[in-house]
C-alpha positions as CSV (number, residue, x, y, z in Angstrom):
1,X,20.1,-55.7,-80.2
2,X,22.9,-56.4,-78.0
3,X,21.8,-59.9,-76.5
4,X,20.7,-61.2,-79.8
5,X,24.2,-60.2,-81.6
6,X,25.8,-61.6,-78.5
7,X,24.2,-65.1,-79.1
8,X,24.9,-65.0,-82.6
9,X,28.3,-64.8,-81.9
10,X,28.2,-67.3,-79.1
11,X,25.7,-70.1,-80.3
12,X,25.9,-69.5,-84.1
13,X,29.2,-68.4,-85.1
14,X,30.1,-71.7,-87.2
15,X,26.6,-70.5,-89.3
16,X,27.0,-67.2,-89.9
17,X,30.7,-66.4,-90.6
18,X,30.6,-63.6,-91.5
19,X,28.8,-61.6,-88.6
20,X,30.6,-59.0,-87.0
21,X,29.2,-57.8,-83.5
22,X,29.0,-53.9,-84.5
23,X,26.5,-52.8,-81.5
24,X,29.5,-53.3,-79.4
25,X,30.8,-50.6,-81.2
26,X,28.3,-48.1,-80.7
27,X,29.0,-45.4,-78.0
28,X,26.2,-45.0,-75.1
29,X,23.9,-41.6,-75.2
30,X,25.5,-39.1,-72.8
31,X,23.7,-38.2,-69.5
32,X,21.7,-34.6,-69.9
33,X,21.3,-33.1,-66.8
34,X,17.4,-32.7,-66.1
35,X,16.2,-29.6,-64.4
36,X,15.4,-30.1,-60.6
37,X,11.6,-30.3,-59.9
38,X,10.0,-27.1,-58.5
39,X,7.6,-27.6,-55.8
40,X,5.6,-24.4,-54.9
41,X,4.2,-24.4,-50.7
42,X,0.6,-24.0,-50.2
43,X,1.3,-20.5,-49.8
44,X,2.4,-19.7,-53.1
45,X,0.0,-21.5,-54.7
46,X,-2.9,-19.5,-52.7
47,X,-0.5,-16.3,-52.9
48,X,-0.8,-17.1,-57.0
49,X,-4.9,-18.0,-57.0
50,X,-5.2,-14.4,-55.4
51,X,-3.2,-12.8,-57.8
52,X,-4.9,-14.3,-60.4
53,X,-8.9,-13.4,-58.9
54,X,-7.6,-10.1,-59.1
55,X,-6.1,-10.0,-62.4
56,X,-10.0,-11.4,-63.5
57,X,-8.1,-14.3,-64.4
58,X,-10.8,-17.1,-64.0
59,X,-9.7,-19.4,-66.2
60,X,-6.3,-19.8,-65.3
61,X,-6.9,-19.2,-61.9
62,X,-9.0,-22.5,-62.3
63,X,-5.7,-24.4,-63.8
64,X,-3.9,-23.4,-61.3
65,X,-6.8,-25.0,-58.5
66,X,-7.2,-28.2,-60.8
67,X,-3.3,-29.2,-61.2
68,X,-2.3,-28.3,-57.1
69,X,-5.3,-30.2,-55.9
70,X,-4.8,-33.3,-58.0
71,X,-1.3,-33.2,-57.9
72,X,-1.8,-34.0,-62.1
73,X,1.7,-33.0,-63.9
74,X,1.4,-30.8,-66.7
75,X,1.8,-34.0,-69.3
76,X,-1.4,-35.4,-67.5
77,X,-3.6,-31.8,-67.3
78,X,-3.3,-31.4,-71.4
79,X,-5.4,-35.1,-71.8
80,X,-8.0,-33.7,-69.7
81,X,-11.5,-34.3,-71.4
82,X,-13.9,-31.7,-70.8
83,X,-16.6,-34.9,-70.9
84,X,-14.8,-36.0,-67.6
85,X,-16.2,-32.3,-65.6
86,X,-19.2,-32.7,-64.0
87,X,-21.4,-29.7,-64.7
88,X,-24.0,-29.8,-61.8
């Protein structure tokens, strides 16, 4: 928006009058501060897998083995297919 009102204003001022460069105007989004990435060491993760065994907590216990090693963010395990599993 802001380079095509800028030309407009430059290059075709003496056609269009009546344009007024408004985006100029606008105020930029502010910054939001973004939470700092956690990063768990192989020991937690194993310390977290036992937990989970013996909790009989298979299926997440499984999450937890897919995403640490793939390195898949949470954003990339929920488009996981179950086609893409090889059952054999």
């Amino acid at each position: 928006m802001s380079s095509l009102s800028n030309y407009i204003v430059k290059m075709r001022d003496d056609e269009l009058k009546s344009f007024k460069n408004i985006v100029n105007h606008i105020e930029p989004p502010k910054l939001v501060p973004f939470r700092k990435k956690t990063i768990f060491s192989i020991e937690e993760v194993d310390n977290l897998l036992i937990t989970l065994l013996e909790m009989d907590k298979i299926q997440q216990a499984c999450l937890v083995a897919v995403v640490s090693a793939s390195g898949m963010r949470i954003s990339e395990l929920v488009q996981v297919k179950v086609s893409w599993v090889s059952w054999k």
